[in-house]
C-alpha positions as CSV (number, residue, x, y, z in Angstrom):
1,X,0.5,-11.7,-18.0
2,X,4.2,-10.4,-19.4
3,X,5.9,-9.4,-16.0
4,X,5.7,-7.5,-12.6
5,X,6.0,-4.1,-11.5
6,X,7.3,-3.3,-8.5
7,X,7.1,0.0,-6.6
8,X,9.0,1.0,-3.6
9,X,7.3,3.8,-2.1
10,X,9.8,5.2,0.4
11,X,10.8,8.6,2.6
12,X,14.3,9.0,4.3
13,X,14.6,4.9,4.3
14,X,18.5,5.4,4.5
15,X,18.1,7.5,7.9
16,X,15.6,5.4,9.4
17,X,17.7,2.2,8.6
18,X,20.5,2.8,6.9
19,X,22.5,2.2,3.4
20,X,23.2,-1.5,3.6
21,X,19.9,-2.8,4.6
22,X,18.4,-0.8,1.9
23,X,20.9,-2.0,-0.8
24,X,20.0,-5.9,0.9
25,X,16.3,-5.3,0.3
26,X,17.4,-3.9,-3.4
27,X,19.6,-6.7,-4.2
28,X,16.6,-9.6,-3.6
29,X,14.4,-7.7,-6.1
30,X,16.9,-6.8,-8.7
31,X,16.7,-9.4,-11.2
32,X,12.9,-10.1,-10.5
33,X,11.8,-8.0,-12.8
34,X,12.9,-5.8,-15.3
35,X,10.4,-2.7,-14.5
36,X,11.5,-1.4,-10.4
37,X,9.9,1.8,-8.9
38,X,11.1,4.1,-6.5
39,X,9.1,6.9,-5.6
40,X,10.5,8.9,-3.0
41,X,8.5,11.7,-1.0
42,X,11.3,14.5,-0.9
43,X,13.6,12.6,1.0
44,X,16.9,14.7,2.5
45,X,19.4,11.5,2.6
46,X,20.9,9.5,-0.4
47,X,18.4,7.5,-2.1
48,X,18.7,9.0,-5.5
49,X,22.5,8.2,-5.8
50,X,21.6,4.3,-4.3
51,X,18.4,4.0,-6.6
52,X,20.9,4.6,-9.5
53,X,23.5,2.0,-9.2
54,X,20.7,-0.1,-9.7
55,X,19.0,1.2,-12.6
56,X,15.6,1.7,-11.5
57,X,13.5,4.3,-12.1
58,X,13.3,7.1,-9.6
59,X,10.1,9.4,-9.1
60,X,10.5,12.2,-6.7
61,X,7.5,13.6,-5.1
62,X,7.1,17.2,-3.8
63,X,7.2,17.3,0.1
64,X,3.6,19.0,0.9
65,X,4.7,20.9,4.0
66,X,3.2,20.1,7.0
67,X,2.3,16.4,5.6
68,X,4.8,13.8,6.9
69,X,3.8,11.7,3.5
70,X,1.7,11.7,0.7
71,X,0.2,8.0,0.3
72,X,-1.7,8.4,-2.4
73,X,-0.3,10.9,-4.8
74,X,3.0,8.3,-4.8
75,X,1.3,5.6,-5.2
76,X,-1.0,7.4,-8.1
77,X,2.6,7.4,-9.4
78,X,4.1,4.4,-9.1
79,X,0.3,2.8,-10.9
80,X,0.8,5.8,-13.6
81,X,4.5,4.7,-14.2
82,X,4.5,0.7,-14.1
83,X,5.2,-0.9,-16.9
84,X,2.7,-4.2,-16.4
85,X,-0.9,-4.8,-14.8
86,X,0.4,-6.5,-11.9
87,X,1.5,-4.1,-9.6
88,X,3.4,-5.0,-6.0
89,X,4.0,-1.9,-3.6
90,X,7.3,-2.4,-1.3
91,X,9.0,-1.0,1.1
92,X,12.6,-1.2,1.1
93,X,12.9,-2.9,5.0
94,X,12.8,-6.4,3.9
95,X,14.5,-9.2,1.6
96,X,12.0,-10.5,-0.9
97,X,11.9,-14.1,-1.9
98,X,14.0,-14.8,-5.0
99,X,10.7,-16.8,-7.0
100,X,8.4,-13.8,-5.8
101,X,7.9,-12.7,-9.8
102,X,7.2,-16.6,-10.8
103,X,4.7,-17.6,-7.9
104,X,2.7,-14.0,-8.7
105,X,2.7,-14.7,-12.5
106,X,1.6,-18.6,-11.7
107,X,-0.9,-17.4,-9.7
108,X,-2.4,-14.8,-12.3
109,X,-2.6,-18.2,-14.7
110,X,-4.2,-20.3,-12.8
111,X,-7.2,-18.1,-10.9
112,X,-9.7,-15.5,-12.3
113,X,-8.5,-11.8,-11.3
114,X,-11.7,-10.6,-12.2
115,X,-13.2,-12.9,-8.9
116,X,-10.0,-12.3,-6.6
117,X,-7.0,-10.2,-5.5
118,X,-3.9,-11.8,-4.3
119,X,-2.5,-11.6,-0.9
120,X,0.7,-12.9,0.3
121,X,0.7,-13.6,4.0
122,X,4.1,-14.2,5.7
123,X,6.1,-13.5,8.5
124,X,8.3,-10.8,8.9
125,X,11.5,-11.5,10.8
126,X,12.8,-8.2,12.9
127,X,16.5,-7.5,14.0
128,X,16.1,-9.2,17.3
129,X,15.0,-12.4,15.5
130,X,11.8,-12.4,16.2
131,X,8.4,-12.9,13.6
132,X,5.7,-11.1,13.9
133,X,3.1,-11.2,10.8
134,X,2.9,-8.9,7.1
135,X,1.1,-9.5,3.7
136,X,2.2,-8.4,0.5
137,X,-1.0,-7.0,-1.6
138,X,-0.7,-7.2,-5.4
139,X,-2.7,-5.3,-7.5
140,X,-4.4,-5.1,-10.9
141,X,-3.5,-2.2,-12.6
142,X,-6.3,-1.4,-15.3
143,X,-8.8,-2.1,-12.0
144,X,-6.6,0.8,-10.7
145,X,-6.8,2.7,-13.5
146,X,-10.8,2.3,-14.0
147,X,-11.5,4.4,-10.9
148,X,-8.5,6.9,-11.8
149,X,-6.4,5.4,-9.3
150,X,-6.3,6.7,-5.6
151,X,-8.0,9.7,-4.7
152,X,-5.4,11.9,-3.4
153,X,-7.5,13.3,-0.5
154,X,-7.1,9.8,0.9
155,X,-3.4,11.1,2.0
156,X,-2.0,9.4,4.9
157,X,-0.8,5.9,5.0
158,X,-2.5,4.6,8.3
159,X,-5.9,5.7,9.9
160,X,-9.4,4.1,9.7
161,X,-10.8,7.4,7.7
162,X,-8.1,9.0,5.4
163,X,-5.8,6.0,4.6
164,X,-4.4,4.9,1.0
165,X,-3.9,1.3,2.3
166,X,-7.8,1.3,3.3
167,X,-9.0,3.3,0.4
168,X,-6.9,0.8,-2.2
169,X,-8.5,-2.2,-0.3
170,X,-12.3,-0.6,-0.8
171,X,-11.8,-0.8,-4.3
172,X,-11.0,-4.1,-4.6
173,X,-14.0,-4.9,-2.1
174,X,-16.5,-2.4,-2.8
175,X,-16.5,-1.1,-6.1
176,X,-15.4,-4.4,-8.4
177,X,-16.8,-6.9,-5.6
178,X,-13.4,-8.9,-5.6
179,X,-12.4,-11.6,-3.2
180,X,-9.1,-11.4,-1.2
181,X,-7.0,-14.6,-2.3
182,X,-4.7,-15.7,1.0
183,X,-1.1,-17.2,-0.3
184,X,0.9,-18.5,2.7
185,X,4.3,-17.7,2.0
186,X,6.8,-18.3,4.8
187,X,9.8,-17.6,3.3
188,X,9.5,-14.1,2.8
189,X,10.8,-11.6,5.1
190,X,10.8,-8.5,5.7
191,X,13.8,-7.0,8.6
192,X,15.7,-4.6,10.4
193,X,12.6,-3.5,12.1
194,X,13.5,-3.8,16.0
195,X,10.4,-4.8,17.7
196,X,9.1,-6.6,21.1
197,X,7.4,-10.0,20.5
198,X,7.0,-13.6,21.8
199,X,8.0,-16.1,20.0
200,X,5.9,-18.0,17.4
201,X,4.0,-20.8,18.6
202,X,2.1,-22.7,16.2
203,X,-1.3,-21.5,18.6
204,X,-0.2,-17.8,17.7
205,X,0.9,-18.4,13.8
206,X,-2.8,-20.4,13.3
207,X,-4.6,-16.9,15.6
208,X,-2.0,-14.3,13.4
209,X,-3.1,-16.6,10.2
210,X,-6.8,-15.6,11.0
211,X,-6.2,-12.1,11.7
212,X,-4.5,-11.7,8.8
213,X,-7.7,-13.2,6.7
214,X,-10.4,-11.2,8.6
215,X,-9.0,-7.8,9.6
216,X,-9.5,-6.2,6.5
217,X,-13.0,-7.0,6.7
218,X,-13.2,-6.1,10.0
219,X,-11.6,-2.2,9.9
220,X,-13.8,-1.9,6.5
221,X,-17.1,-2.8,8.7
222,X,-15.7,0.0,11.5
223,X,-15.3,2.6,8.8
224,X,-18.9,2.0,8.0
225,X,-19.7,2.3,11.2
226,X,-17.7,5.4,12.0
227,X,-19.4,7.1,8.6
228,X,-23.1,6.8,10.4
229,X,-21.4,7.5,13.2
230,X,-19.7,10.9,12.3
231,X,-23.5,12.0,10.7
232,X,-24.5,12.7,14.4
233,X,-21.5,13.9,15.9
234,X,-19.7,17.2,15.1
235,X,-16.8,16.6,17.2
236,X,-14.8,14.4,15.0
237,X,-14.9,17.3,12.0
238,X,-14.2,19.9,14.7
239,X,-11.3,17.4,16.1
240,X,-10.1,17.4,12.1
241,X,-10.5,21.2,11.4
242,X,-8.5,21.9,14.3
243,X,-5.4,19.2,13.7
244,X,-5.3,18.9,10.1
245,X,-6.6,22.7,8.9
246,X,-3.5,23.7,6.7
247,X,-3.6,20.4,4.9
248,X,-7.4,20.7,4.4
249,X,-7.1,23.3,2.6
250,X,-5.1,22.1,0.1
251,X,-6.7,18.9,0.1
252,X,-10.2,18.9,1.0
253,X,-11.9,16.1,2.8
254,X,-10.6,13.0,2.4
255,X,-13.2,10.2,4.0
256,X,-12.3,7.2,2.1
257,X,-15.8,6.1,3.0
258,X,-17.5,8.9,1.5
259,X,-15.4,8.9,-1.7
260,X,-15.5,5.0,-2.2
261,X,-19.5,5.7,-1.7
262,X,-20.1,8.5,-4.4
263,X,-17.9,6.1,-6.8
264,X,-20.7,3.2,-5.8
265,X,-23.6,5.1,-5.9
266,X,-22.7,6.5,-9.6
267,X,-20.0,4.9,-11.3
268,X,-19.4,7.4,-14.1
269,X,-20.0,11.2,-11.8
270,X,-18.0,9.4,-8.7
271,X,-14.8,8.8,-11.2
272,X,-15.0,12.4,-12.2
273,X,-14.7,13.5,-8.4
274,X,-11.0,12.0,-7.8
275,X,-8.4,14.1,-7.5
276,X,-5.1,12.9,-9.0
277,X,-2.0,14.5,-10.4
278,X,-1.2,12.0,-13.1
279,X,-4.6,11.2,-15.2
């Protein structure tokens, strides 16, 4: 394993936070790597002019209207862009450990990716000083690019049903049978993210610890669920028609569970089926 590629997939960071908390997060990646990502959804403030003072790539994708943001189509991107295998998605709200790059590549050395995927468990430290949990998921990118990356009708970020996080998660699961591998990795932080929360006791960091382990499982087992579910009842695609119709028609449907299940059931026909804009 040569380097890292890292990937900030990003939309109007600069108005949500603002210029120096995004240049902070930028300046603890900088000299990690030599191969940094930005791939911006259409974003009206000025990233482009703060992406180059720093030299790294910027990708620009096409606002889809009526679609807040496009998960999947940036981060087909950012996988069709990066330079190495190992692939890191961020988000530029947080400060990133300064020996990120080596403890990644030491991990890659010493454990079998073709048996695990590598997760980086930590606690994320808001603006009013308090922690609250996140996880860093790295990524093989010729896994990635076996199933033609992420299928683009998996387009929101969030949601049991139609999310890229979920959908990128199945195929580590489901289609190459990979292991999550939990790093514990405290001094990474992510910031400027004002939230509510006690403090952290070391009853709540061992419960968060476990939560982090097991959720994944958990929301895959309820998409299941929901997918035998949603054969019986009409409402949810009547729900859907009515809330997301515009976007549907451009899109088509976009039930990770269904599309992760046509790529298990044939390998070869199910690969042919994903939609993506860059392979």
């Amino acid at each position: 394993m040569k380097g890292v590629s890292y990937a900030f997939i990003i939309y109007n960071m600069i108005k949500q936070n603002n210029e120096k908390w995004v240049k902070e997060s930028f300046d603890s990646i900088k000299n990690q790597s030599d191969d940094i990502i930005v791939v911006d959804y259409s974003s009206d403030d000025n990233i482009k002019e703060v992406v180059k003072e720093y030299g790294f790539r910027f990708f620009r994708i096409d606002k889809i209207k009526g679609l807040p943001i496009h998960g999947a189509k940036m981060w087909n991107k950012a996988i069709y862009e990066a330079k190495y295998d190992i692939l890191v998605m961020l988000t530029p709200d947080g400060i990133f450990d300064e020996n990120l790059t080596d403890s990644i590549l030491k991990w890659y050395k010493k454990y079998d990716y073709k048996k695990y995927f590598l997760n980086i468990s930590f606690f994320m430290q808001t603006e009013n000083n308090k922690l609250i949990p996140g996880s860093l998921w790295v990524y093989y990118k010729p896994f990635l690019l076996k199933v033609r990356g992420l299928d683009e009708r998996t387009y929101m970020r969030g949601g049991l049903e139609r999310g890229t996080h979920r959908y990128s998660l199945r195929i580590m699961y489901d289609i190459f049978n990979l292991k999550k591998f939990d790093v514990t990795a405290n001094n990474i932080h992510r910031f400027h993210k004002p939230r509510k929360t006690g403090r952290v006791t070391n009853r709540n960091y061992t419960i968060r610890m476990i939560l982090l382990k097991y959720t994944p499982k958990v929301l895959i087992t309820l998409q299941k669920t929901f997918s035998i579910l949603k054969k019986n009842i009409d409402l949810f695609n009547k729900i859907r028609q009515l809330t997301h119709s515009n976007i549907l028609k451009k899109l088509g449907e976009y039930s990770n569970t269904k599309l992760i299940d046509d790529i298990n059931e044939n390998f070869e026909d199910g690969i042919k089926k994903v939609i993506n804009s860059y392979w």
